[in-house]
C-alpha positions as CSV (number, residue, x, y, z in Angstrom):
1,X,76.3,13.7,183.0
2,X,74.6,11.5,179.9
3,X,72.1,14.6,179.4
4,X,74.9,17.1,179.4
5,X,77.0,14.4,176.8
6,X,74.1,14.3,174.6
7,X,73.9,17.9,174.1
8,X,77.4,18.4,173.5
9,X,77.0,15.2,170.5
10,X,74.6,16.8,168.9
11,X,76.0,20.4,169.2
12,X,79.9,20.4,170.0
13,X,79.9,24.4,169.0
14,X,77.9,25.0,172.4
15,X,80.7,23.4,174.1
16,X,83.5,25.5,172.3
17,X,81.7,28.9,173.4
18,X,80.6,27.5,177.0
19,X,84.8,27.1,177.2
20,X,85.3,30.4,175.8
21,X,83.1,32.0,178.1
22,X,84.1,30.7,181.3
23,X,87.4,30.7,180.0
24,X,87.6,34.1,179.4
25,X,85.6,34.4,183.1
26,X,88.1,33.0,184.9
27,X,91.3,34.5,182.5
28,X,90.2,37.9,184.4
29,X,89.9,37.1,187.8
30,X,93.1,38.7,189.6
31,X,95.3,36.5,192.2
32,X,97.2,39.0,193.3
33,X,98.5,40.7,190.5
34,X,98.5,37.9,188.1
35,X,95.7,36.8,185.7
36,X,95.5,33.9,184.1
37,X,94.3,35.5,180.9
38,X,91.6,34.2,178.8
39,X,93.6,32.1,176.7
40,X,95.0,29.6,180.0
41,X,91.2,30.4,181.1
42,X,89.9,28.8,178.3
43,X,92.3,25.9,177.9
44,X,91.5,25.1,181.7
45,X,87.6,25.2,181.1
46,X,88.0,23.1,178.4
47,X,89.8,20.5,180.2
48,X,87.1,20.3,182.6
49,X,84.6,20.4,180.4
50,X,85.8,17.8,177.8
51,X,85.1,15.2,181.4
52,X,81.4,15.2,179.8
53,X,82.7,13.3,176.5
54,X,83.5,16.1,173.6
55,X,84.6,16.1,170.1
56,X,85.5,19.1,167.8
57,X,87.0,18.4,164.2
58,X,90.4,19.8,163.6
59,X,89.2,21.5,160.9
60,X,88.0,23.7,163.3
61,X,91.5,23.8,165.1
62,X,93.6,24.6,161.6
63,X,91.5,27.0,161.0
64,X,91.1,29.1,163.7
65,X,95.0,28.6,164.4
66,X,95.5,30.4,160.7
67,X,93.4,33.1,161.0
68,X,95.2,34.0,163.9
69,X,99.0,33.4,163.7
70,X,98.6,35.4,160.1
71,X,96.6,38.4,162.0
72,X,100.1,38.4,164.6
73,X,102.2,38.4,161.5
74,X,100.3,40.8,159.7
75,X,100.0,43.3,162.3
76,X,104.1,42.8,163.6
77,X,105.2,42.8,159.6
78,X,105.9,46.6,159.6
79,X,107.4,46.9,162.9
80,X,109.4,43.8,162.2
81,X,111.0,44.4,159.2
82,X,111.3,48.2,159.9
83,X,113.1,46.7,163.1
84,X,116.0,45.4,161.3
85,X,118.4,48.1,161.2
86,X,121.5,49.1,162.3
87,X,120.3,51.5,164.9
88,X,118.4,48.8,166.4
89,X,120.6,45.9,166.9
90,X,121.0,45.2,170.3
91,X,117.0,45.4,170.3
92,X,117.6,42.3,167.7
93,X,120.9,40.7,169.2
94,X,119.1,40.2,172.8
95,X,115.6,39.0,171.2
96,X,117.7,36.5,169.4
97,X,119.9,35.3,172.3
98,X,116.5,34.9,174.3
99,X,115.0,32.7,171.7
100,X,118.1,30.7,171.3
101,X,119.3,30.0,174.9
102,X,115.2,29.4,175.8
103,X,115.5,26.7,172.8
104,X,118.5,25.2,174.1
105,X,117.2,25.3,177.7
106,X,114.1,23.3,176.5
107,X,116.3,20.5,174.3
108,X,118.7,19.9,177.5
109,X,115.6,19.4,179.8
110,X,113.9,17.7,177.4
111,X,116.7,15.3,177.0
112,X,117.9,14.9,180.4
113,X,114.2,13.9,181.6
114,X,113.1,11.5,178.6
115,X,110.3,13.7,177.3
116,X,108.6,13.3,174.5
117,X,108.7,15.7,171.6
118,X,105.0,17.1,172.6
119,X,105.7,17.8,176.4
120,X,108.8,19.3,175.2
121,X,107.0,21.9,173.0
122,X,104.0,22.4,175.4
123,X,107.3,23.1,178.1
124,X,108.4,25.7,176.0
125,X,104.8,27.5,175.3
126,X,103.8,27.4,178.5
127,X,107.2,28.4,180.3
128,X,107.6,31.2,178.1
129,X,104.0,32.3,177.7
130,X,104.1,31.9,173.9
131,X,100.4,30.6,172.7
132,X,101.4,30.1,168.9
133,X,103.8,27.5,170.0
134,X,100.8,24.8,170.6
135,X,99.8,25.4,167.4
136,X,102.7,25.6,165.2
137,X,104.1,22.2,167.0
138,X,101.1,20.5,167.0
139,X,101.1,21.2,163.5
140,X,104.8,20.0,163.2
141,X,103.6,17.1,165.2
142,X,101.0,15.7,162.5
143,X,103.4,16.1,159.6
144,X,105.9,13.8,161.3
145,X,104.0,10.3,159.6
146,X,103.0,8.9,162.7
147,X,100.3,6.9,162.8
148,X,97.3,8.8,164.3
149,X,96.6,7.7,167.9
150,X,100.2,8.9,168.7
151,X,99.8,12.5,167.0
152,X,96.5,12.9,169.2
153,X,98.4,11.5,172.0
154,X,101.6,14.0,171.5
155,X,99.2,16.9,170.3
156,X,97.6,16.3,173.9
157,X,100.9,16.5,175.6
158,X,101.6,19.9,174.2
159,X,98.2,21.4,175.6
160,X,99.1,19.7,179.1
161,X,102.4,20.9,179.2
162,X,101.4,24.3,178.7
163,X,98.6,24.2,181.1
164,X,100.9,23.2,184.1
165,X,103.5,25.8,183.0
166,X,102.0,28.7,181.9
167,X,101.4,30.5,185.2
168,X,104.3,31.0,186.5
169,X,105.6,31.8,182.8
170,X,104.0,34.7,183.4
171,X,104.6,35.1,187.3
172,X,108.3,34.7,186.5
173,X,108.7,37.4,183.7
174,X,107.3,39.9,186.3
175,X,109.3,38.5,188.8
176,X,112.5,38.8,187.1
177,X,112.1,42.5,184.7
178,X,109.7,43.9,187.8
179,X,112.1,43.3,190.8
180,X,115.2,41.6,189.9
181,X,116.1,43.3,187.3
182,X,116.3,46.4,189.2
183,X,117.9,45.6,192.2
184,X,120.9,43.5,189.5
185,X,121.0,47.5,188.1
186,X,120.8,49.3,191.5
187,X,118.3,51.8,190.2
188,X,114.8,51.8,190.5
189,X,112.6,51.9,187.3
190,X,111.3,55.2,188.1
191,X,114.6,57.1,188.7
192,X,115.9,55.1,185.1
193,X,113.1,56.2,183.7
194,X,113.5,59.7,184.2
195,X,116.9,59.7,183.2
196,X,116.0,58.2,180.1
197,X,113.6,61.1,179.4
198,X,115.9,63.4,179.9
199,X,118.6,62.1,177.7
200,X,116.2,60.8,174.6
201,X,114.1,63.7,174.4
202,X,115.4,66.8,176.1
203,X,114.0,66.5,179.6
204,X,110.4,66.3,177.9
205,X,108.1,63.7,179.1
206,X,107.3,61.0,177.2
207,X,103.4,60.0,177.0
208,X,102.1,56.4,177.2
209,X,99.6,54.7,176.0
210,X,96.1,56.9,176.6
211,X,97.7,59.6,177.8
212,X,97.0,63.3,176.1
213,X,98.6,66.5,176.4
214,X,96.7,68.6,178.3
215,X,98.4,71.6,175.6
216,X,97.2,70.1,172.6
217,X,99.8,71.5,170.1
218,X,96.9,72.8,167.4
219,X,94.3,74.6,168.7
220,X,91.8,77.0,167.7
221,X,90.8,80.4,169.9
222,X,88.0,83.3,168.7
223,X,89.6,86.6,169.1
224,X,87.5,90.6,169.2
225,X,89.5,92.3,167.0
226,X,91.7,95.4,169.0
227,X,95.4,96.1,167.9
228,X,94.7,93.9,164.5
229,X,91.9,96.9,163.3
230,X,93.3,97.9,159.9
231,X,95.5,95.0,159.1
232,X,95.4,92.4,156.5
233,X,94.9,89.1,157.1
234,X,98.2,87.8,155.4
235,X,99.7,90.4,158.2
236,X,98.4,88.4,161.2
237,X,99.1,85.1,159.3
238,X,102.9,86.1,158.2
239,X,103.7,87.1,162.0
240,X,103.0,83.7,163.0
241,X,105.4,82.3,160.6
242,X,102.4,80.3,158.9
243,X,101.9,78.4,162.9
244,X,98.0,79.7,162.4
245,X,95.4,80.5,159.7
246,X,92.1,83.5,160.1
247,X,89.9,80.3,159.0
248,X,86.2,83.1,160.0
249,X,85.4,86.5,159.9
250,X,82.0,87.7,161.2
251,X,81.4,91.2,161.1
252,X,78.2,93.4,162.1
253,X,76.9,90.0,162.5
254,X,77.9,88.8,158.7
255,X,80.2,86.2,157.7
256,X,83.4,87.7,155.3
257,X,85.6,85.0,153.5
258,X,89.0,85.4,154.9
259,X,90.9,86.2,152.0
260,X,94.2,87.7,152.2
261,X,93.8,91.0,151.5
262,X,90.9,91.4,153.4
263,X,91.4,94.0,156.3
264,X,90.5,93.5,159.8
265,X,88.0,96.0,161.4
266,X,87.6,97.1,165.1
267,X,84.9,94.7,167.0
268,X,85.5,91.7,164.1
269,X,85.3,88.3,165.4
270,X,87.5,86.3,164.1
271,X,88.5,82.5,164.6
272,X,92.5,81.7,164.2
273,X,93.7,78.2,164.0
274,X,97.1,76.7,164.0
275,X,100.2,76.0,166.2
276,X,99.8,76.7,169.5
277,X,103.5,77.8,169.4
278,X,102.4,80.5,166.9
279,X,99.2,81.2,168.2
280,X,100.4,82.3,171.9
281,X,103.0,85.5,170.8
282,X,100.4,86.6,168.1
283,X,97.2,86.3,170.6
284,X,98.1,89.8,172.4
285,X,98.5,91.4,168.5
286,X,94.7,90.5,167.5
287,X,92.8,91.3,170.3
288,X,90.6,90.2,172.9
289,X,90.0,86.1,173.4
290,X,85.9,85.7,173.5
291,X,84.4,82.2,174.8
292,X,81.0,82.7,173.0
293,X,81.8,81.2,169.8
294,X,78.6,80.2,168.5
295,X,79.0,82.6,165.4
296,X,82.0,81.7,164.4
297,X,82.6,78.2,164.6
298,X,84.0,76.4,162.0
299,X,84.2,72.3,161.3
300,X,88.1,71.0,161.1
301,X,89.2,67.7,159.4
302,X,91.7,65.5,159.3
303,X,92.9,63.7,155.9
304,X,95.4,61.0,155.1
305,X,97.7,61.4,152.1
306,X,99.9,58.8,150.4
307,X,103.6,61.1,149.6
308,X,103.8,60.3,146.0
309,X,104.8,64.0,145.2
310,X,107.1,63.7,142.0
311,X,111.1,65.0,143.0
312,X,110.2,65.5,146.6
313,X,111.8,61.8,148.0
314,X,114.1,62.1,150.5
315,X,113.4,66.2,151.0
316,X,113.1,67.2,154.4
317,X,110.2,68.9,155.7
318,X,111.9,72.4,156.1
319,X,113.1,72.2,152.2
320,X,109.3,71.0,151.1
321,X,108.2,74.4,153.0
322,X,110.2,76.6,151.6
323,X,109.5,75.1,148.1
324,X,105.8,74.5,147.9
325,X,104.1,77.9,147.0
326,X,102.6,79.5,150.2
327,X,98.9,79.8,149.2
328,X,99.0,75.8,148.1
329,X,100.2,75.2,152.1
330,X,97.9,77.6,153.6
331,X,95.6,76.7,156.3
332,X,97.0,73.5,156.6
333,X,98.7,71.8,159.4
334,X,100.8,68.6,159.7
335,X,99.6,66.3,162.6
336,X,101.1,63.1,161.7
337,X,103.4,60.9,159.8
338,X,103.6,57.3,159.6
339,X,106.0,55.1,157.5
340,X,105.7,51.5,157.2
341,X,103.0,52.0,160.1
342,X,105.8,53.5,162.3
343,X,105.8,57.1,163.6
344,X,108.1,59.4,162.2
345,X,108.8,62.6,164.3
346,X,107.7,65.7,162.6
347,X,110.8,68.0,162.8
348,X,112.7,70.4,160.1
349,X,115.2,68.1,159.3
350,X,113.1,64.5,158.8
351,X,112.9,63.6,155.3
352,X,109.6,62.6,153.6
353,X,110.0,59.2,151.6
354,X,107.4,58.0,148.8
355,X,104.8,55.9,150.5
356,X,104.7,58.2,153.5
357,X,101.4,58.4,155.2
358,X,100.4,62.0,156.2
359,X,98.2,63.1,158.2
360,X,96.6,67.0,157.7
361,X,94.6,69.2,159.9
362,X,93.0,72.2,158.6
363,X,89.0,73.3,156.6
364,X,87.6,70.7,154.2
365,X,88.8,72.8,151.3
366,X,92.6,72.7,152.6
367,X,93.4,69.5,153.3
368,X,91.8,68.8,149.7
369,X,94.3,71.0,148.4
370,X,96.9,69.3,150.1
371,X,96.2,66.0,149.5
372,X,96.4,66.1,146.0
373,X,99.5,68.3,145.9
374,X,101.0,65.3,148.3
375,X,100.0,62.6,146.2
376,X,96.7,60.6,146.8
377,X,94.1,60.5,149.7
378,X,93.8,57.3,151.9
379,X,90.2,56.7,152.3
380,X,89.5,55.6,156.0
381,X,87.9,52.4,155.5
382,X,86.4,49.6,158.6
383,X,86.0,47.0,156.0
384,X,88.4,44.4,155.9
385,X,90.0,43.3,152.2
386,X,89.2,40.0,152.2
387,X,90.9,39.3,148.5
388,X,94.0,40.6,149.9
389,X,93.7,38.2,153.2
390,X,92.6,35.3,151.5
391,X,95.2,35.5,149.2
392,X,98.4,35.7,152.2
393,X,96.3,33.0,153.8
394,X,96.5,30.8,150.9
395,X,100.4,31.5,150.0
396,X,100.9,30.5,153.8
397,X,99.4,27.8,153.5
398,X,101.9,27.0,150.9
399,X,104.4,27.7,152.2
400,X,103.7,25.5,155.4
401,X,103.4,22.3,153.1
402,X,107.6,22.9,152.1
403,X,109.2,20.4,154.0
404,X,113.4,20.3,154.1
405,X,115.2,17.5,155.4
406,X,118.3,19.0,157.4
407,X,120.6,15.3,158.5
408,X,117.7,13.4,158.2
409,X,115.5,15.4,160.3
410,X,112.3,16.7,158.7
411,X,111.5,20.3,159.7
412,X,109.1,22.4,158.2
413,X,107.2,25.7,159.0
414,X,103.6,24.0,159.1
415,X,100.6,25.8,158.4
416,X,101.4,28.0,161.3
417,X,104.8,29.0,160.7
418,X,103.5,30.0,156.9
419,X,100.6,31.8,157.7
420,X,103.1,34.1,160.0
421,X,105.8,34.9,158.2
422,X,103.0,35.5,154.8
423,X,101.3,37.7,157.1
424,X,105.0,39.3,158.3
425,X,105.3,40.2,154.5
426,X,102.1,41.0,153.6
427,X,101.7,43.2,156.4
428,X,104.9,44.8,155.4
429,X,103.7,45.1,151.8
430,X,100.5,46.9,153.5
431,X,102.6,49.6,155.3
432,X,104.7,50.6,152.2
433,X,101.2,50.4,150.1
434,X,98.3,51.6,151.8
435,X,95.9,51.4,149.5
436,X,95.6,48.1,149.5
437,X,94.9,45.1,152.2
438,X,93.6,47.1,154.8
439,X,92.7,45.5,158.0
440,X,91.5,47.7,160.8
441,X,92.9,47.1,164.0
442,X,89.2,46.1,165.4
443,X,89.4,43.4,163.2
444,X,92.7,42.6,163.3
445,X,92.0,41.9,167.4
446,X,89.3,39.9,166.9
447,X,90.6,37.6,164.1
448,X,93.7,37.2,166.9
449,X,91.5,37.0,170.2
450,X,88.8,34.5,168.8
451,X,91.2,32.6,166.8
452,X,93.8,31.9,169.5
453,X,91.3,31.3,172.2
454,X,89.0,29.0,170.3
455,X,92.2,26.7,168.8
456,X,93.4,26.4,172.2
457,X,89.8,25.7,173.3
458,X,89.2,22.9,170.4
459,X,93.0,21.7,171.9
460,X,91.2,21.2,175.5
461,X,88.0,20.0,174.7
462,X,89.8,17.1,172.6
463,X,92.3,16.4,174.8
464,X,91.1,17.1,177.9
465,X,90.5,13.0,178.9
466,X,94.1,12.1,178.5
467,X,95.3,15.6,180.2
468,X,93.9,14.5,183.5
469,X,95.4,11.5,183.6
470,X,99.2,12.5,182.6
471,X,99.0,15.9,185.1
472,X,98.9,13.2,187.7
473,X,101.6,11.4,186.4
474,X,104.2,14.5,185.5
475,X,102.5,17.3,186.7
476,X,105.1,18.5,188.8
477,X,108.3,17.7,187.3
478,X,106.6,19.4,184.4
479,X,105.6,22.4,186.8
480,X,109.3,22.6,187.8
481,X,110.8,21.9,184.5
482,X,109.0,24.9,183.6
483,X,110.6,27.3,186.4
484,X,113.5,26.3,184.6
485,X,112.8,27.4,181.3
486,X,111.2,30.4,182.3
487,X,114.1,31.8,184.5
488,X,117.2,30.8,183.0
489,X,116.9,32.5,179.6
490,X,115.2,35.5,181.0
491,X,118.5,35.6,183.7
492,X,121.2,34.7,181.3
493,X,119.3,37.1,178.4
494,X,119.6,40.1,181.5
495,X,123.4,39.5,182.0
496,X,124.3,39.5,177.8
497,X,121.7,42.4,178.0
498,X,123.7,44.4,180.4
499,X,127.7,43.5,179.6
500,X,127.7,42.0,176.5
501,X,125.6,44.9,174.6
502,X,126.0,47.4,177.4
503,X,122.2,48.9,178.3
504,X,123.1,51.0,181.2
505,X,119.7,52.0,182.2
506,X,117.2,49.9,183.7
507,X,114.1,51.3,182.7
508,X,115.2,50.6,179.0
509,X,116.8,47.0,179.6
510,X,113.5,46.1,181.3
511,X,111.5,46.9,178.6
512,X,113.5,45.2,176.3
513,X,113.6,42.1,178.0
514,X,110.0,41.9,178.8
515,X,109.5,42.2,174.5
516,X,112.4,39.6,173.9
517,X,110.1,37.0,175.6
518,X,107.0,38.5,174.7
519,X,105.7,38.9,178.5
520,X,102.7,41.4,177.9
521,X,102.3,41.1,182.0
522,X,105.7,41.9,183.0
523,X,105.6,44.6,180.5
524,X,102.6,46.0,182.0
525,X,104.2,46.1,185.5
526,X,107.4,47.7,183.9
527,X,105.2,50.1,183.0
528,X,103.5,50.7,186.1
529,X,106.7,51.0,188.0
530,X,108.8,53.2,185.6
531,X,105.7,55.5,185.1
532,X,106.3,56.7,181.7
533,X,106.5,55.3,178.0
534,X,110.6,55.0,178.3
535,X,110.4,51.3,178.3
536,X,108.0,51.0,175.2
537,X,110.5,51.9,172.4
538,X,112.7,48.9,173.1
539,X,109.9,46.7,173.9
540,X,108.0,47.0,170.7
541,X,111.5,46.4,168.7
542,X,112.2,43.3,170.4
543,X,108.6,42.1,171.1
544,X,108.1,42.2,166.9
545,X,111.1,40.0,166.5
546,X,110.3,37.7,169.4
547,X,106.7,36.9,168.6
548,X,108.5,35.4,165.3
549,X,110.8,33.6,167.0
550,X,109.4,32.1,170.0
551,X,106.8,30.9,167.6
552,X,109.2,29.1,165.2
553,X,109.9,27.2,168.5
554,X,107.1,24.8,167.8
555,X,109.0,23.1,165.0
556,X,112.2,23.3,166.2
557,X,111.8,21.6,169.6
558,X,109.7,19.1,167.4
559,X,112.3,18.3,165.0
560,X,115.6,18.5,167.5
561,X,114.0,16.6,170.5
């Protein structure tokens, strides 16, 4: 054991990334269908492996923490302030009735069994599988003025109480959205799901995550010209109601620019792209479909476009149409639109608002065109703007040191609670100006990954000694403290859910309850039982607003305990 001490004093860092990856080793093995994950993972190897005598400077902790709660905050801003509408409040009345009865649920426990302000927030991260909460109470914890034995000491009690109750955090979330839930609503998730379909969008099915349509809605096809001999192109182009575009001609073995007014001749070969809703009645009208495509194949693009267009806000698609000149629109297809990084369905009657992200399809040339008749082009970029980062990070950081004194009780966001809601805004800020801040979500994963998993790790490996020791003393009235908090809010959150603000289809209450406590598992077994993508629109309404909330619980349990 010296030897192994030895190393780790000269080299802590090896022990971090030896907990990391056996954590993460033992985060993926399945019991059953649960997984620890590699965040408990790692907290656990680090417990173990702090027995060898290990030391990492907080620095390390406080930083890592940062990175990551601004990455959650910067990557929930858009969704989370886009959530708060009045088409979405029950999404934010039952996210905030989870978050208040779990905080009350924790206080009365807390209070009843003498516990001290860090088991009680180490109760509440664990028993409702929030992660953030060790760090934004352990940050609350070492701006209370106590002297600094008993902040490691309550720090420690945080990462133990989370340990003992984090699995069956996540065990009961499934438990209770995955097979309570439905029986409470006597409907299976399946059956609710289909309904849902039905009734949200027209009996269409709705696609989840990684799922394609097997009839891509543009397409492009290489037709032998037969009935279309002597027409003009703008003929064959008008008939489809501008759904496709002649993007090649190739004739006697020659290429001929598709211009308008060119006329088709018997045996052409010509490549049409567009709307596969256009493309399918004016097929028959052109000719023969060919599969040897070699001469007339034709690179397609996509381009992003900022909607700065001056007197266009708040015109609806069908009304930009009919106003933009029809050569200016030519060849060019809309594919997507985003708006404060949300999608916005792409029908006659949505309205395009200034900051708009668009996405085109169509030639190089075309969706030049119609970028710069939309406004500006939003460059794809995979580098990370580090000026725009650092400067959230530092007004977080800010804002964490603000401490208000509420009847004599000192509560204050911390570091964490700062670096979220300044990566809330600036996130937001990114979504209604694109240009700037840009994170890509590869980044974005890893800053939240890494950071999490090595903060809790430095947690472990510091307090690992002490954890030992008080699991033994209150590891199970801790372990079924925890059952508590992790089944009473989710229960009494399902009953307001279902008579207070009246969701009458499981599929949709399920998934909304699963995001009010942010339980990614029970999500994913929602998901797997409902079989469709029904559940995700109330769970990523709710599961914005609850990462916020369940992470301000850090504080509040420290100051109100």
């Amino acid at each position: 054991m010296d030897w192994i001490h030895n190393i780790f004093h000269k080299s802590p860092e090896i022990a971090l990334f030896l907990s990391l990856a056996v954590g993460y080793f033992i985060g993926q093995i399945n019991f059953g269908k649960f997984q620890l994950g590699g965040v408990g993972g790692s907290l656990l190897a680090a417990v173990v492996i702090s027995q060898a005598g290990v030391s990492i400077d907080n620095g390390v902790k406080a930083v890592m923490f940062a990175v990551f709660i601004y990455a959650v905050g910067y990557d929930s801003g858009p969704g989370f302030f886009n959530s708060l509408n009045r088409k979405t409040l029950r999404e934010i009345a039952m996210a905030v009735f989870l978050a208040v009865s779990a905080l009350v649920t924790v206080i009365i426990c807390a209070k009843i069994f003498h516990l001290n302000k860090g088991l009680a927030a180490g109760l509440a991260g664990g028993a409702l599988t929030q992660s953030a909460i060790i760090g934004t109470a352990g940050d609350a914890i070492a701006r209370l003025g106590l002297p600094a034995e008993e902040v490691k000491s309550l720090q420690s009690d945080v990462a133990i109480a989370y340990a003992v109750t984090y699995v069956f955090g996540s065990l009961g979330a499934i438990i209770v959205c995955v097979n309570i839930l439905p029986k409470f609503m006597g409907r299976d998730l399946r059956s609710a799901a289909l309904d849902a379909e039905a009734k949200l969008a027209g009996g269409t099915p709705s696609r989840g995550p990684g799922q394609l349509a097997a009839l891509p809605e543009l397409v492009g096809r290489a037709f032998r010209v037969g009935p279309a001999a002597g027409r003009k192109v703008s003929e064959i182009e008008m008939a489809a109601q501008d759904f496709v575009s002649v993007e090649k001609i190739r004739r006697a073995g020659k290429e001929i620019e598709p211009g308008p007014d060119v006329v088709l001749a018997a045996d052409d070969i010509v490549l049409v792209v567009g709307r596969r809703e256009g493309m399918v009645p004016v097929a028959p009208r052109i000719g023969t479909e060919i599969s040897d495509v070699t001469d007339v194949s034709a690179v397609m693009q996509t381009r992003q476009a900022v909607f700065t267009a001056k007197g266009l806000n708040h015109t609806t698609i069908q009304k930009v149409r009919e106003t933009v000149d029809r050569d200016l629109r030519h060849g060019v297809f809309l594919e997507s639109i985003t708006r404060v990084g949300q999608p916005v369905p792409i029908l006659p009657e949505t309205q395009l608002e200034h900051g708009d992200v668009l996405t085109y399809f169509g030639s190089a040339k075309d969706t030049k065109r119609a970028v710069e008749a939309t406004g500006y082009e939003l460059p794809y970029s995979i580098k990370t703007d580090f000026i725009y980062m650092g400067v959230g990070m530092v007004v977080g950081l800010l804002i964490g040191l603000v401490v208000v004194n509420i009847g004599g009780v000192p509560l204050t966001l911390g570091s964490g609670g700062g670096c979220l809601l300044a990566g809330l805004v600036f996130g937001w800020m990114r979504g209604k100006h694109p240009m700037y801040g840009v994170m890509p979500p590869a980044a974005s994963r890893l800053l939240q990954d890494f950071g999490l998993a090595a903060f809790v790790a430095v947690v472990g490996l510091n307090s690992g000694l002490q954890a030992v020791t008080t699991i033994k003393q209150l590891g199970i009235t801790i372990f079924l403290l925890g059952v508590v908090v992790t089944m009473v809010p989710l229960l009494l959150t399902m009953l307001f859910g279902r008579y207070v603000l009246r969701y009458d289809n499981a599929a949709i209450l399920a998934g909304a309850l699963s995001g009010s406590r942010s339980a990614n598992p029970a999500f994913g077994g929602v998901l797997d039982k409902a079989e469709s993508a029904v559940p995700t629109v109330p769970f990523a309404i709710t599961y914005a607003i609850a990462n916020v909330l369940l992470t301000l619980l850090g504080p509040l349990v420290v100051g109100l305990v």
